[in-house]
Structure formats: structure tokens, C-alpha cells
MDTraj code that builds the backbone (N, CA, C; nanometers):
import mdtraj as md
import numpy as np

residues = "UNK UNK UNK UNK UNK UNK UNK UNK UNK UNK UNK UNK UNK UNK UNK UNK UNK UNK UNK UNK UNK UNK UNK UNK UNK UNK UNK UNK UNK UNK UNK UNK UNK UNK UNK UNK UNK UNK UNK UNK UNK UNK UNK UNK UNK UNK UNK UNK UNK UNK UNK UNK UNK UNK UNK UNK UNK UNK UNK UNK UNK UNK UNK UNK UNK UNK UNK UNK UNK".split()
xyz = np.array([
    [7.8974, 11.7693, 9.3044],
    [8.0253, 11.7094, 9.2656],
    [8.0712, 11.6130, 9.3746],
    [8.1135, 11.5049, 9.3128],
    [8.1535, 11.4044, 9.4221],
    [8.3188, 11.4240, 9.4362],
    [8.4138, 11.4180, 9.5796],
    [8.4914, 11.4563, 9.5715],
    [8.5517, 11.3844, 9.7077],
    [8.5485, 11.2123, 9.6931],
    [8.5814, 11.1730, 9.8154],
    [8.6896, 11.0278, 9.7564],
    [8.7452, 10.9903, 9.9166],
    [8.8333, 10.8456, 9.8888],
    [8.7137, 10.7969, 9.8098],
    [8.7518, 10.6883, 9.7398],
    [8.6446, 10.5501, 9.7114],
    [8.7012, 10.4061, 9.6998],
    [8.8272, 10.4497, 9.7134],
    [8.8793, 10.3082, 9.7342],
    [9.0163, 10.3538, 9.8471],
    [8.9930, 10.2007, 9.9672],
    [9.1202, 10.2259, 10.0911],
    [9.1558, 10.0886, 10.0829],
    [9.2753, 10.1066, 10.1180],
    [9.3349, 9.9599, 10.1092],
    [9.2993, 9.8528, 9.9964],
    [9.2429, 9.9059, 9.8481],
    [9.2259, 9.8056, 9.7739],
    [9.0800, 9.7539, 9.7666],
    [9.0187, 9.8381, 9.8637],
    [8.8854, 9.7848, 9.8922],
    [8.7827, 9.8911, 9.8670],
    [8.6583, 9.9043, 9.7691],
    [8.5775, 9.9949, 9.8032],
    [8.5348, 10.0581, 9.9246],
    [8.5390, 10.1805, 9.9612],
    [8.4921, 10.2391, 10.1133],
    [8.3674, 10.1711, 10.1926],
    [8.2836, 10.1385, 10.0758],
    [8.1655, 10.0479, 10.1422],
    [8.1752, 9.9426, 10.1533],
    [8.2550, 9.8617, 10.0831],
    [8.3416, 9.6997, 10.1114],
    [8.2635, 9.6906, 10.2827],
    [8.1618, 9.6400, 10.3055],
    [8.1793, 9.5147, 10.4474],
    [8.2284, 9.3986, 10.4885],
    [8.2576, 9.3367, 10.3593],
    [8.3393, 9.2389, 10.3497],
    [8.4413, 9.2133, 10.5111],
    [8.4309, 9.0708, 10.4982],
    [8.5762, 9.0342, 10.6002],
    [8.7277, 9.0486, 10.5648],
    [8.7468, 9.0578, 10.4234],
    [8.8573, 9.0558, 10.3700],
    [8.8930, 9.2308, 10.3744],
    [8.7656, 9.3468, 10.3149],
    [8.8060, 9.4908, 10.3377],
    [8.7732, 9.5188, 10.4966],
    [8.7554, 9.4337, 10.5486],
    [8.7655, 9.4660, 10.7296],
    [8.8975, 9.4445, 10.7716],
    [8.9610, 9.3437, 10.7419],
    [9.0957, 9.2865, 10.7833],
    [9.1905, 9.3807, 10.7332],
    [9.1459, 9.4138, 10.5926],
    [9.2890, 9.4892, 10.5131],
    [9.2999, 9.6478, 10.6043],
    [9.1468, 9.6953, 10.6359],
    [9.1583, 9.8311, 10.6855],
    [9.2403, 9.8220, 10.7933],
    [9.2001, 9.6934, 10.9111],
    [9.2766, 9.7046, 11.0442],
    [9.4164, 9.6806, 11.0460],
    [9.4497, 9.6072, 10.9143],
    [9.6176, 9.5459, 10.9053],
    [9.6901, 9.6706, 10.8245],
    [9.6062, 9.7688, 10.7680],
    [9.6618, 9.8602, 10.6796],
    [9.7689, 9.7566, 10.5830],
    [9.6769, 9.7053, 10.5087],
    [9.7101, 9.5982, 10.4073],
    [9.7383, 9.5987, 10.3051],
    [9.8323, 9.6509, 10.1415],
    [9.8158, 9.6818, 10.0676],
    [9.8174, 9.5564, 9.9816],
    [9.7040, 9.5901, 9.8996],
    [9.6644, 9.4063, 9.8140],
    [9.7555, 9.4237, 9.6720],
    [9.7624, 9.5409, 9.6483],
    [9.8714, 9.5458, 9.5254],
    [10.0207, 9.5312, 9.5407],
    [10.0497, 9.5482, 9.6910],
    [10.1812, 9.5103, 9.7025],
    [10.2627, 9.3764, 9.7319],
    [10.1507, 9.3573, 9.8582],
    [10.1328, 9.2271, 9.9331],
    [10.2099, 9.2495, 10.0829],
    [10.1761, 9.3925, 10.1003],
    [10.2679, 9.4247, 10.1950],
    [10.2046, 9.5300, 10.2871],
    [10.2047, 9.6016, 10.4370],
    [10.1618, 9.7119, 10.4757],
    [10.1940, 9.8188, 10.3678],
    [10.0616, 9.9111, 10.4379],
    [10.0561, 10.0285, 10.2758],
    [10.2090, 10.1231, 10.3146],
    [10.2461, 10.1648, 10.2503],
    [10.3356, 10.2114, 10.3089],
    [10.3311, 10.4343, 10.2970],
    [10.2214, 10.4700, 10.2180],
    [10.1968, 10.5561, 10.2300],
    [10.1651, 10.6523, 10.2767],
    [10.2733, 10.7500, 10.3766],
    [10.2493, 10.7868, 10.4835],
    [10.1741, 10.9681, 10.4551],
    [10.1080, 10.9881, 10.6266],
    [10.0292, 11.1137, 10.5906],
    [10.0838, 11.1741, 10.7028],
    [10.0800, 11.3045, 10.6865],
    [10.1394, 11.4013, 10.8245],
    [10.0397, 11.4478, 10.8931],
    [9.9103, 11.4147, 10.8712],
    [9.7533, 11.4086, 10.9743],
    [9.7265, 11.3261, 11.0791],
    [9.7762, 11.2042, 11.0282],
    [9.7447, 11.0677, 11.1204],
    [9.8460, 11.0047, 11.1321],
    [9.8204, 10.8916, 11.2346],
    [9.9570, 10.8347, 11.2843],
    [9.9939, 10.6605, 11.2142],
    [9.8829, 10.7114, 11.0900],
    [9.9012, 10.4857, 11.0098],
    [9.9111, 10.5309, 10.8948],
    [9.9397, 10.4446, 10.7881],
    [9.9383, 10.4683, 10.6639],
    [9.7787, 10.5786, 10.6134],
    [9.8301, 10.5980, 10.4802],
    [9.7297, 10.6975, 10.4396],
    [9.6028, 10.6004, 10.3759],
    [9.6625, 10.4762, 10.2693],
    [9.5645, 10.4127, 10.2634],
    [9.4852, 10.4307, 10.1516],
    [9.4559, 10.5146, 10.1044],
    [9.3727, 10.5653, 9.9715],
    [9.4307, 10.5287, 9.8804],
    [9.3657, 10.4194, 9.7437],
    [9.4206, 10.4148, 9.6440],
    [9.3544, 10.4759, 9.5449],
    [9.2024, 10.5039, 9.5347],
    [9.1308, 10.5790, 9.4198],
    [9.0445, 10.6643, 9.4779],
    [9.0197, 10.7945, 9.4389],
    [8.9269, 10.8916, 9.4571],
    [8.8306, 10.8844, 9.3727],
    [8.7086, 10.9413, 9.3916],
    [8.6058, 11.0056, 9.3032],
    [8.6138, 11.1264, 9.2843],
    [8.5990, 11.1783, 9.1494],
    [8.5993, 11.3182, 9.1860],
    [8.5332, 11.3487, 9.0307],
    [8.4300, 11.4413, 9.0625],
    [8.3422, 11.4682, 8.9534],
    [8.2628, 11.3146, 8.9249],
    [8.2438, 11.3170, 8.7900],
    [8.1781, 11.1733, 8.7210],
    [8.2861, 11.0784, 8.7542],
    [8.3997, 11.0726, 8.7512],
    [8.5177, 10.9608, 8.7199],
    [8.5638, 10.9041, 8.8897],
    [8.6533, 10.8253, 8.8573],
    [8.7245, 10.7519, 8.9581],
    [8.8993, 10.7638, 8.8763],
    [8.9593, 10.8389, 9.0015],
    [9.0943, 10.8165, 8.9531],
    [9.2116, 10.7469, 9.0565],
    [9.2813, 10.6948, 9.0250],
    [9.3914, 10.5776, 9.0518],
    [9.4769, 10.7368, 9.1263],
    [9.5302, 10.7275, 9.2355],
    [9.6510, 10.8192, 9.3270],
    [9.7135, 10.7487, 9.3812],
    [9.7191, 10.6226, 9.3708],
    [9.8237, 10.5508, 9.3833],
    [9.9321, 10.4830, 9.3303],
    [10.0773, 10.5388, 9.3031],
    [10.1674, 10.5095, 9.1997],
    [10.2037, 10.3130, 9.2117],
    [10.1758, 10.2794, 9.3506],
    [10.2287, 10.1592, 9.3743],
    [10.1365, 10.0556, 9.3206],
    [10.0199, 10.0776, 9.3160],
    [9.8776, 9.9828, 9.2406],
    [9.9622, 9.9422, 9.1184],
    [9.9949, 9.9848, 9.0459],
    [10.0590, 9.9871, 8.8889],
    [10.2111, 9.8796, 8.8941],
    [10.2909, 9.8862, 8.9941],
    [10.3853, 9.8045, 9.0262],
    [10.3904, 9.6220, 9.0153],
    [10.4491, 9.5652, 8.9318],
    [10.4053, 9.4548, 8.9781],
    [10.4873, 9.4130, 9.1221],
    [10.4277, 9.2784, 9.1790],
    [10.4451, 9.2322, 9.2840],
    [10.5616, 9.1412, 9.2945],
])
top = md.Topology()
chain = top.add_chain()
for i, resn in enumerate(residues, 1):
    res = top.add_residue(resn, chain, resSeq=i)
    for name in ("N", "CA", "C"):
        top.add_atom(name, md.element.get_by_symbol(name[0]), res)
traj = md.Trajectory(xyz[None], top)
């Protein structure tokens, strides 16, 4: 069973891209147009995760993706 992030900042986890490099270090949210603002009580930056995998599927845990801009 797969049961991990798969998408951070808007960007697939494997994104090498320059654009999912920039968004990870700026904690960038591309659906908002703004820092992510989703905070975690583990770490000290945004949380960052907008879609998980889990089982066969990919699901959306982010209420703000859906927002328009």
C-alpha cells in the first residue's frame, strides 16, 4: 500500500524541476500565489503537502487548492 505526500508545494515530490526547487525553498503556494500558509506542530515552515497517495488513488488535503485566486 502506498501511503505517502505526492504532491508539496504544487509540485510532484519528484518534480526536479527549477520551478519545484524554488517553490520548495520559498514554501510557495501555486494555488494561492502566496507562502503556503499551512502550518504543522513538527516543524518550524509551512506543512506544504497538497496531495497524498494512499492505496491506488491520489487525494487532494488541501482545502486552499480549490479556492480561486
Amino acid at each position: 500500500m502506498n501511503n505517502q505526500p505526492a504532491e508539496i508545494f504544487g509540485y510532484y515530490v519528484g518534480d526536479p524541476s527549477a520551478e519545484a526547487r524554488k517553490a520548495r525553498k520559498e514554501h510557495w503556494c501555486p494555488f494561492t500565489g502566496s507562502r503556503c500558509s499551512k502550518n504543522s506542530r513538527l516543524i518550524d515552515y509551512p506543512f506544504g503537502v497538497c496531495t497524498v497517495a494512499h492505496g491506488d488513488g491520489f487525494y487532494t488535503i488541501c482545502p486552499l487548492r480549490f479556492e480561486p485566486k
